[in-house]
C-alpha positions in Angstrom: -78.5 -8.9 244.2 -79.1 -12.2 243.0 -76.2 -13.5 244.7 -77.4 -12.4 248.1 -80.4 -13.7 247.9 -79.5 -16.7 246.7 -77.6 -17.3 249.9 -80.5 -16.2 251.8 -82.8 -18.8 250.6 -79.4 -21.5 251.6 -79.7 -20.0 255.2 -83.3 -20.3 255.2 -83.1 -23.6 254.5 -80.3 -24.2 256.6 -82.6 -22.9 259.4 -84.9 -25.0 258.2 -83.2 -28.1 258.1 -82.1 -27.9 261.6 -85.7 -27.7 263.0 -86.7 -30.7 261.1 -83.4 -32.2 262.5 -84.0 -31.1 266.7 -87.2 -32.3 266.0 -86.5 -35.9 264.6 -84.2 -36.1 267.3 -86.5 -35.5 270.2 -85.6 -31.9 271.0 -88.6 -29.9 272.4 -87.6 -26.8 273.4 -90.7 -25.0 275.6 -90.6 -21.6 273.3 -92.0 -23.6 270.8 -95.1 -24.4 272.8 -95.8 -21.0 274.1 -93.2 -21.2 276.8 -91.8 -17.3 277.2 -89.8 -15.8 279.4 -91.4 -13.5 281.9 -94.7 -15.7 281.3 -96.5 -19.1 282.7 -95.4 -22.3 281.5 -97.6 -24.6 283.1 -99.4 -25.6 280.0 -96.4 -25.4 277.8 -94.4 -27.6 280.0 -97.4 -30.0 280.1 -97.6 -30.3 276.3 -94.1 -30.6 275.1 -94.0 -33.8 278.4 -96.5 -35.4 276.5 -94.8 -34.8 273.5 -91.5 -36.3 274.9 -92.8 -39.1 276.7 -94.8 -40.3 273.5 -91.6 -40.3 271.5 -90.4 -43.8 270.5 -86.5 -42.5 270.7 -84.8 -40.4 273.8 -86.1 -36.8 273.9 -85.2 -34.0 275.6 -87.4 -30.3 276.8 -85.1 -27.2 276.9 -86.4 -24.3 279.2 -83.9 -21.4 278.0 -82.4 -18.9 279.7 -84.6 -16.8 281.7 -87.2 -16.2 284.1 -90.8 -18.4 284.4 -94.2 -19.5 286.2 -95.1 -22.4 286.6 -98.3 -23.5 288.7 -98.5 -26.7 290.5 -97.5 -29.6 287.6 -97.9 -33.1 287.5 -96.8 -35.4 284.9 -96.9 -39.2 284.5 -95.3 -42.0 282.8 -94.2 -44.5 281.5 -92.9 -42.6 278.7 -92.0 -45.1 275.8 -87.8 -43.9 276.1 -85.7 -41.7 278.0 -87.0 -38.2 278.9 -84.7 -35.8 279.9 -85.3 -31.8 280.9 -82.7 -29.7 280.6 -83.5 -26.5 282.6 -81.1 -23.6 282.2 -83.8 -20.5 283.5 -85.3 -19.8 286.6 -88.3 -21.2 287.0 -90.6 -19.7 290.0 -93.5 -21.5 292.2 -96.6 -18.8 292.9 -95.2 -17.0 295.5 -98.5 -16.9 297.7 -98.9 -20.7 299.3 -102.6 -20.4 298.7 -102.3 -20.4 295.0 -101.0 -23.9 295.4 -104.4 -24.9 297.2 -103.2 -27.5 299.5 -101.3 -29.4 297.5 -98.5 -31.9 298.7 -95.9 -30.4 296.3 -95.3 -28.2 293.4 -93.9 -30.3 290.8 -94.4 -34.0 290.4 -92.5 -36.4 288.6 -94.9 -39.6 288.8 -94.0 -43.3 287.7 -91.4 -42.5 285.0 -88.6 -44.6 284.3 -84.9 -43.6 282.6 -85.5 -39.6 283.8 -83.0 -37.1 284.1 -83.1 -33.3 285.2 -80.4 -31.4 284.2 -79.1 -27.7 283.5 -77.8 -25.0 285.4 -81.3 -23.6 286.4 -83.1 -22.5 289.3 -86.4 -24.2 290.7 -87.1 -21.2 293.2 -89.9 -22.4 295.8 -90.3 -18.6 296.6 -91.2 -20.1 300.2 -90.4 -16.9 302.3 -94.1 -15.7 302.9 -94.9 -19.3 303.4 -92.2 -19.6 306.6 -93.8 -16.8 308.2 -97.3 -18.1 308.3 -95.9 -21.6 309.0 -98.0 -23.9 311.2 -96.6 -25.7 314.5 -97.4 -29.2 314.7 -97.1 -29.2 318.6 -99.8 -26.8 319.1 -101.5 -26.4 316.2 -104.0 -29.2 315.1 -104.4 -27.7 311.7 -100.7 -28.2 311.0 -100.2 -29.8 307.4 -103.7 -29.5 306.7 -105.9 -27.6 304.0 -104.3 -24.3 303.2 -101.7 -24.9 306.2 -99.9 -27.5 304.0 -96.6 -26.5 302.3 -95.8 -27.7 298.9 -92.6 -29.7 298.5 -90.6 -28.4 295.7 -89.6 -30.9 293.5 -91.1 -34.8 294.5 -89.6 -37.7 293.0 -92.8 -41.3 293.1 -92.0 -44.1 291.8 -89.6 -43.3 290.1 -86.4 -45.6 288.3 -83.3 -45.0 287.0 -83.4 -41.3 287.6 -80.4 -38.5 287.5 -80.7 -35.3 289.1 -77.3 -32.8 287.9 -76.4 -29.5 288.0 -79.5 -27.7 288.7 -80.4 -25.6 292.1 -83.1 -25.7 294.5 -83.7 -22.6 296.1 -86.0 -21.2 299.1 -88.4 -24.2 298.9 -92.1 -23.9 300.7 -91.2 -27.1 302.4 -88.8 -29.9 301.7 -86.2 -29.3 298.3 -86.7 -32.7 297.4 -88.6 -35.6 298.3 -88.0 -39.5 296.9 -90.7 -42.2 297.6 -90.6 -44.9 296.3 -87.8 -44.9 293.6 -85.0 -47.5 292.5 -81.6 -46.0 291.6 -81.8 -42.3 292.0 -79.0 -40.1 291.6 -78.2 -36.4 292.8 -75.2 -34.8 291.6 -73.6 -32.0 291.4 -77.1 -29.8 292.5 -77.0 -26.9 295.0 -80.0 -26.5 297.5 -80.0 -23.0 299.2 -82.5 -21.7 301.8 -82.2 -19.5 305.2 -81.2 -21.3 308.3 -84.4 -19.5 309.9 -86.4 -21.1 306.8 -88.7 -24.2 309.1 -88.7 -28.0 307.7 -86.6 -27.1 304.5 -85.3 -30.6 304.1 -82.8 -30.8 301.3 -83.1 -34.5 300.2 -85.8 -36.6 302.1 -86.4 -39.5 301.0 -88.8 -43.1 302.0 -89.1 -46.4 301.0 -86.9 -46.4 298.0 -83.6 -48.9 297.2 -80.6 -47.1 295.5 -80.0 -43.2 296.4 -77.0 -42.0 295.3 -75.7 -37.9 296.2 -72.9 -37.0 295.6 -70.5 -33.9 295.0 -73.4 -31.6 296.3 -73.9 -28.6 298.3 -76.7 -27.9 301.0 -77.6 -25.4 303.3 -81.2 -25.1 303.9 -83.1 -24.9 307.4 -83.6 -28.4 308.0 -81.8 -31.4 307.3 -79.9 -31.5 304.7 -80.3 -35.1 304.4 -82.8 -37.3 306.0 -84.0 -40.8 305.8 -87.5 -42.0 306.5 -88.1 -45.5 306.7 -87.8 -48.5 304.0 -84.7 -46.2 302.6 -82.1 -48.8 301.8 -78.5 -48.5 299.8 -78.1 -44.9 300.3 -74.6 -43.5 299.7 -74.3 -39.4 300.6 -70.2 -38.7 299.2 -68.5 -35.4 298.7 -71.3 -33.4 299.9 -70.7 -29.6 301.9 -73.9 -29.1 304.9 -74.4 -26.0 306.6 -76.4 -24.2 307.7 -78.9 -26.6 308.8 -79.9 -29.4 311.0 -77.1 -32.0 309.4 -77.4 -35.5 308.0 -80.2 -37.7 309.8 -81.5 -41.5 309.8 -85.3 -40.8 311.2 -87.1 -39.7 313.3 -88.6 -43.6 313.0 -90.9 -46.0 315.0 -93.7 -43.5 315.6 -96.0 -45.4 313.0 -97.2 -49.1 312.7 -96.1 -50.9 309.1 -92.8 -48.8 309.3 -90.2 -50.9 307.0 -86.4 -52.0 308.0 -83.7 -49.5 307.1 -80.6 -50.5 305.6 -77.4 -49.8 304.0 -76.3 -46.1 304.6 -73.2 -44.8 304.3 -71.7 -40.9 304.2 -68.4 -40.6 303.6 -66.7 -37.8 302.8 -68.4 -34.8 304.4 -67.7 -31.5 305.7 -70.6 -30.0 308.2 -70.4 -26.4 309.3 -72.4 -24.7 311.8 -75.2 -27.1 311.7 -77.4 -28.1 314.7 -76.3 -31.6 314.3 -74.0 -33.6 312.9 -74.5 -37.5 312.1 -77.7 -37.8 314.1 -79.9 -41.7 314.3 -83.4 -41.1 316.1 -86.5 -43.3 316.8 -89.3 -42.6 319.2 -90.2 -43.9 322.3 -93.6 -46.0 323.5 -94.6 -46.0 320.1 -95.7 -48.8 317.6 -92.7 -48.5 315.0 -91.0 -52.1 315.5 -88.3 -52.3 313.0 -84.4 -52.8 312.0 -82.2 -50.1 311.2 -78.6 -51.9 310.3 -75.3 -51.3 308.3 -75.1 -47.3 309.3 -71.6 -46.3 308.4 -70.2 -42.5 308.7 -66.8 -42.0 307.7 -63.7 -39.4 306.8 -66.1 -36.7 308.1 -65.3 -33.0 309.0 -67.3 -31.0 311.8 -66.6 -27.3 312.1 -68.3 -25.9 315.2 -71.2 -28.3 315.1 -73.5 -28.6 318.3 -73.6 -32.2 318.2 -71.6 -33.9 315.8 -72.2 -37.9 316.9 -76.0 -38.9 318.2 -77.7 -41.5 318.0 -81.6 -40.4 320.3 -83.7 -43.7 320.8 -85.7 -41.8 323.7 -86.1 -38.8 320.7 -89.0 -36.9 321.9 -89.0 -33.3 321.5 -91.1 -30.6 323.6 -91.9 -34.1 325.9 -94.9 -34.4 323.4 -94.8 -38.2 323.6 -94.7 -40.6 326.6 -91.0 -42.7 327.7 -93.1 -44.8 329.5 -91.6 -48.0 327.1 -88.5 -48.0 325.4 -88.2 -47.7 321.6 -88.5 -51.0 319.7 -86.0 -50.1 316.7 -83.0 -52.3 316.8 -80.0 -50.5 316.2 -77.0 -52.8 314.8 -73.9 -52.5 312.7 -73.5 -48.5 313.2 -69.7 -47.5 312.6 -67.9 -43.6 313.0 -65.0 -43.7 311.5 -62.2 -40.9 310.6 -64.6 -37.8 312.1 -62.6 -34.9 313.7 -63.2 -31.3 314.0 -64.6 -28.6 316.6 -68.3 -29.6 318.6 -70.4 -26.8 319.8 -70.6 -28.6 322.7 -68.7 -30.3 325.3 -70.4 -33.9 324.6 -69.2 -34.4 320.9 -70.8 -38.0 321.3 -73.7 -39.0 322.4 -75.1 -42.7 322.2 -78.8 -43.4 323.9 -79.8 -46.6 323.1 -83.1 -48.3 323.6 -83.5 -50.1 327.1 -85.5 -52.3 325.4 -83.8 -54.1 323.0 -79.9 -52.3 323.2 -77.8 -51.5 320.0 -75.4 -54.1 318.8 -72.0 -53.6 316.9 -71.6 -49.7 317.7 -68.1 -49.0 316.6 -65.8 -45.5 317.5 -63.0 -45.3 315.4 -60.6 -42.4 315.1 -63.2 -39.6 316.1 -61.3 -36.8 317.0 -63.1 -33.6 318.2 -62.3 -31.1 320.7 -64.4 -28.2 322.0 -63.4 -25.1 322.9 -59.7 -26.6 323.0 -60.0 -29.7 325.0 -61.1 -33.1 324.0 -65.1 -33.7 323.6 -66.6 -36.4 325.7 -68.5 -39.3 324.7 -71.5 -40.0 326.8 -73.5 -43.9 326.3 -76.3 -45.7 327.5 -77.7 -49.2 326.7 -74.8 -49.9 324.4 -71.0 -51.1 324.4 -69.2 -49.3 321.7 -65.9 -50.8 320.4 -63.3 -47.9 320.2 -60.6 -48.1 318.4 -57.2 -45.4 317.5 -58.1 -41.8 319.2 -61.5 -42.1 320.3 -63.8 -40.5 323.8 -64.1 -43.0 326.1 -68.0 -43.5 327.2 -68.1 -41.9 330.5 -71.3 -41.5 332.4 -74.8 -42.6 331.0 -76.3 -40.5 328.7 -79.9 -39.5 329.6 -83.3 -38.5 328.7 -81.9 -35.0 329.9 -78.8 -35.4 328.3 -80.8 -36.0 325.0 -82.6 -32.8 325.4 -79.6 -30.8 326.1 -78.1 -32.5 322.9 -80.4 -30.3 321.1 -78.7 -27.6 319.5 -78.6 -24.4 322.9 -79.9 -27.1 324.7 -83.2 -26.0 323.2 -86.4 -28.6 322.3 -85.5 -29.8 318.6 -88.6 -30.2 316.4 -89.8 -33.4 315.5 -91.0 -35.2 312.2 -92.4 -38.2 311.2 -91.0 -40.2 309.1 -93.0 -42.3 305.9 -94.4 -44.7 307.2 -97.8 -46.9 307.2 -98.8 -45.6 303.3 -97.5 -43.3 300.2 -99.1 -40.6 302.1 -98.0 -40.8 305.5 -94.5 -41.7 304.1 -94.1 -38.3 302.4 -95.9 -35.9 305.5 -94.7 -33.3 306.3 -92.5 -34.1 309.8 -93.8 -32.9 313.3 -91.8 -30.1 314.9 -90.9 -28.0 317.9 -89.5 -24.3 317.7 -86.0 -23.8 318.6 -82.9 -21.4 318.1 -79.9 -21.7 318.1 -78.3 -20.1 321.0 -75.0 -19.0 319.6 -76.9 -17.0 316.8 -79.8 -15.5 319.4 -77.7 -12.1 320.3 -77.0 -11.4 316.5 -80.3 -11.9 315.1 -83.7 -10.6 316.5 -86.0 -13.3 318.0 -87.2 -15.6 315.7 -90.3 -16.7 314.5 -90.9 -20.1 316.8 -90.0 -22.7 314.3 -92.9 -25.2 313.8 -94.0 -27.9 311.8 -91.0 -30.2 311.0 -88.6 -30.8 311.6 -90.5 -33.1 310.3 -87.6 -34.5 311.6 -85.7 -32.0 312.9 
């Protein structure tokens, strides 16, 4: 008898010992703040942050296994070291868009630097009852306004030295992710999953930020699965699956005064499926935006059955909401495709429309192989020269504003977004859109709800 409980008091202590231990070593796990399964976290989430980031040594908040709420959640640096927030439950935003009351996002990581977000968690937007009550920025002047704005899931300010792994974004209001402002982000390994009918569900947008890295990463969402607003520079997108969705874009830019120059981008190592684009470079027409966009390089990339695979839109203006009276002022230089092959949705697997105004320099087609519906795709050019090199389309008859339209996936309207620009604000808006659908998809699904506000970018 004595025996046994002897060794229960050496547990006991045990036990004991190893709180005293995860807490010295910076290990707040959200139970021990009121954090439950099945229940809110906000406030538990809230405290153990301040908790972390106060700590003088690296720390680290553990959400379980499970299921929680969490209301809209802001927290700030600096924190005095490392913070990292290992997330292995689900975590669910209000499902009514309401209950987020306007805001810009849903969770805000603010001015922090040496951050990382891990675990094999689930940040679920629960954005389905806000698609269907989506606004459309064409016609509707309340789009992205009051109760009519979408939260962003996850939104990355100012932040540095931050790693995003392992964790999945799933069936966000609005964008997955957005990154203003940021130095030397990383996303790898994460897995961003929404309906192709689901409007403006960006996977990774980001603006004015130096230093994005993602990598080894799946996406299929209802949007782009990677888009680039302006000021983005050294951006590398490896090893990364996209489909469904609206593929990997550079813009829409030049709709804005005080945009900033774009440069350094390269994607290497992709596979698109089924997406309504492929490698797509767009900027507006008779519009302010005067900037440079150099150093664009796309290469060993795989298109299976993609609607447009190559296009680069300088006379980008969807539903004609926008006047071609002038040419687009963004210089286009240095833009290479290199080692791209697969199937186009479409006979005109390349498509190059360059501004009148001020023509694109140092366009390069190298070894981009695609064919549609057996034969060879065509390449189609205006207001550029491009270098071809190996097995490559010859440019054969300018492309046009109407050749831009029917680029469009179903030679349907695209929607259109803005990209940041001007201010912090205006840099993380939500892009402009048009409805479409996709016309290889419209005898197997009912008619869609008109797709509005975003495509931001489409």
């Amino acid at each position: 008898m004595m025996k046994n409980l002897r060794i229960g008091i050496i547990f006991s202590f045990l036990y004991f010992l190893a709180d005293i231990v995860a807490a010295q070593s910076g290990v707040f796990d959200i139970s021990k703040f009121g954090g439950a399964p099945n229940g809110d976290i906000t406030q538990a989430f809230t405290t153990a942050w301040n908790e972390a980031c106060a700590s003088t040594t690296a720390a680290k908040i553990v959400i379980p296994a499970g299921t929680y709420k969490m209301g809209l959640l802001e927290v700030k640096g600096p924190c005095k070291a490392p913070v990292e927030v290992q997330v292995d439950g689900t975590i669910q935003a209000p499902g009514n868009n309401a209950d987020l009351k306007g805001a810009e996002q849903w969770i805000r990581f603010n001015d922090i630097d040496s951050l990382t977000i891990s675990g094999k968690g689930v940040f679920d937007g629960q954005g389905a009852a806000a698609w269907k009550g989506a606004s459309v920025a064409w016609k509707d002047k309340s789009h992205g306004k009051g109760s009519n704005k979408r939260a962003i899931s996850l939104y990355f300010a100012y932040c540095n030295n931050t790693m995003v792994t392992g964790v999945t974004s799933k069936d966000s209001k609005y964008f997955h992710f957005m990154v203003l402002g940021c130095n030397n982000i990383t996303f790898d390994a994460v897995k961003i999953i929404a309906p192709d009918e689901s409007p403006n569900t960006d996977g990774i947008h980001m603006g004015r930020s130096n230093g994005v890295t993602i990598i080894n990463t799946n996406i299929g969402t209802g949007d782009d699965c990677v888009s680039l607003g302006d000021g983005s520079k050294n951006v590398t997108v490896e090893n990364v699956n996209c489909g469904p969705g609206h593929g990997i874009s550079v813009g829409s830019l030049g709709k804005y005064p005080n945009e900033e120059n774009v440069a350094g981008f390269i994607v290497k190592n992709c596979t698109l499926t089924e997406t309504e684009n492929g490698v797509r470079i767009k900027t507006w027409p008779d519009t302010p935006g005067k900037i440079t966009v150099t150093d664009m390089h796309f290469e060993d990339i795989i298109m299976n059955n993609v609607m447009n695979p190559v296009i680069v839109d300088q006379e980008y203006c969807p539903w004609n909401q926008c006047s071609k009276k002038n040419p687009s002022k963004i210089k286009l230089s240095k833009v290479t495709f290199k080692n791209i092959k697969g199937t186009s949705g479409t006979s005109e697997g390349v498509i190059i429309i360059c501004s009148s105004g001020v023509p694109c320099d140092g366009v390069e087609l190298n070894n981009v192989d695609l064919t549609f519906n057996g034969a060879p795709a065509v390449a189609k050019c205006s207001n550029v020269k491009p270098i071809v090199t190996g097995k490559a389309p010859i440019c054969g008859a300018p492309a046009s504003a109407s050749t831009s339209t029917s680029a469009s996936p179903s030679a349907s309207p695209t929607s259109a977004s803005a990209s940041p620009s001007a201010s912090p604000d205006s840099a993380s808006a939500p892009k402009e859109s048009a409805p479409k659908e996709k016309k290889e998809k419209k005898e197997k699904k009912e008619e869609k709800e008109e797709k509005g506000e975003k495509e931001d970018d489409d």
